[in-house]
Phi, psi and omega in degrees: 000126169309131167268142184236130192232128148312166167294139195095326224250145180286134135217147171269161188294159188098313168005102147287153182239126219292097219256138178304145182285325184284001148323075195266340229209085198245123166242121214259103187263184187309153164080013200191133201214142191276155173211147194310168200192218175310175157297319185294278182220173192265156176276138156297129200233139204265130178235036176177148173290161198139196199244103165337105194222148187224137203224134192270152170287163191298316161251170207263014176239063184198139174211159185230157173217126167189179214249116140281117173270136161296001189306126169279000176264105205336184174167082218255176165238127185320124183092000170301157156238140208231133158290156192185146161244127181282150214206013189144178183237024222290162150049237190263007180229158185255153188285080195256134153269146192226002179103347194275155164303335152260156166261172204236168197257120171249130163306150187283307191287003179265040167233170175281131147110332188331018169016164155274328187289309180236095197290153169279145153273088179253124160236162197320114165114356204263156181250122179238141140298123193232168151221150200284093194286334186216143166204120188204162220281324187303331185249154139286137172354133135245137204228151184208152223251014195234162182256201179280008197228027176070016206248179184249319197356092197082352175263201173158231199246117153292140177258153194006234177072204196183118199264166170222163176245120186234160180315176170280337201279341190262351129351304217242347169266354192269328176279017187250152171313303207271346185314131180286320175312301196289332150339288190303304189284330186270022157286355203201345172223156185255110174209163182250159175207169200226095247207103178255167169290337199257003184129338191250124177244156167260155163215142169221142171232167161317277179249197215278320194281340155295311188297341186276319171304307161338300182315280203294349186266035151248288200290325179306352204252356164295291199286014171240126180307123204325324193300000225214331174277351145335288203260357145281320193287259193332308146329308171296307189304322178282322170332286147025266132348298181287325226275303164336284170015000000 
């Protein structure tokens, strides 16, 4: 028997997820593989244990669906966004590793403004934001520094700063509007942070001791309860602080 699983709800693989019928515009994230389904959309089917989350479109026929997991192993989707580091140049393209079992391929020209003539200046070792334009088990990734409207917006070449490898689930909680750590900590440090799909976040601060506080009040608040992460993030901050002194 098919199990039909809410948003919240454990599924296992074979699982299905409980699709709205006026959904037409349906997108299918890590942990979860389409099988034929409705007039509407394909149903998504759980391909890995976890907790079903359902995230609504900008309109009320548009959806997003995936598996949260404690899992580190990467696992990205089209239109996810990724941290990367280039690992090479081959040909017309730059080597990015993003944590997948292939690394993915970015074009010199997938950046705004791009040329043959006026090349981005990236080099072996630079940490970039991409976001995943194409991906399926047969190719390797290809990823590009642009939205749909050719703009970089936000993405690019990251400049200094400092990455950490965190689970996909505090990932995919570091991207919700509402994260209680980036809350907690941007009451008391001023920082940028860069948040892939694939496990890896950038962080920059003024200095190395904000940015390493930053670092650690993220990797400590995966196994912490939100209500608790306020008043450890003060805590860290006044140690911090004394440590200055």
């Amino acid at each position: 028997m098919i199990r039909v699983c809410a948003d919240g709800e454990v599924v296992l693989p074979g699982d299905t997820a409980a699709v709205d019928k006026g959904v037409v515009h349906l997108r299918i994230g890590p942990g979860l593989a389409p099988a034929t389904g409705g007039a509407a959309a394909a149903v998504p089917v759980a391909a890995k244990c976890g907790v079903l989350r359902h995230r609504a479109g900008k309109s009320a026929d548009t959806a997003a669906f995936f598996v949260q997991s404690d899992q580190t192993k990467a696992e990205v989707s089209e239109g996810d966004n990724v941290v990367g580091v280039v690992i090479g140049k081959p040909g017309e393209n730059y080597s990015v590793q993003i944590g997948t079992s292939r690394n993915a391929s970015l074009p010199f020209l997938a950046f705004e403004g791009a040329t043959r003539r006026n090349r981005p200046n990236i080099q072996i070792g630079d940490t970039v934001f991409a976001r995943v334009a194409f991906n399926n088990k047969f190719v390797d990734p290809e990823l590009t520094c642009m939205n749909a409207q050719m703009k970089s917006n936000g993405l690019g070449l990251l400049e200094g700063g400092y990455t950490i490898n965190c689970s996909l689930a505090t990932c995919r909680n570091l991207l919700h509007p509402s994260s209680a750590v980036l809350a907690a900590l941007g009451e008391h440090v001023k920082f940028e942070t860069a948040v892939g799909a694939n496990g890896v976040v950038w962080i920059r601060a003024a200095s190395t001791t904000e940015t390493l506080l930053v670092a650690r009040a993220i990797e400590a608040s995966q196994s912490m309860a939100p209500k608790l992460i306020k008043q450890f993030v003060r805590e860290l901050v006044k140690a911090a602080e004394y440590a200055a002194e």
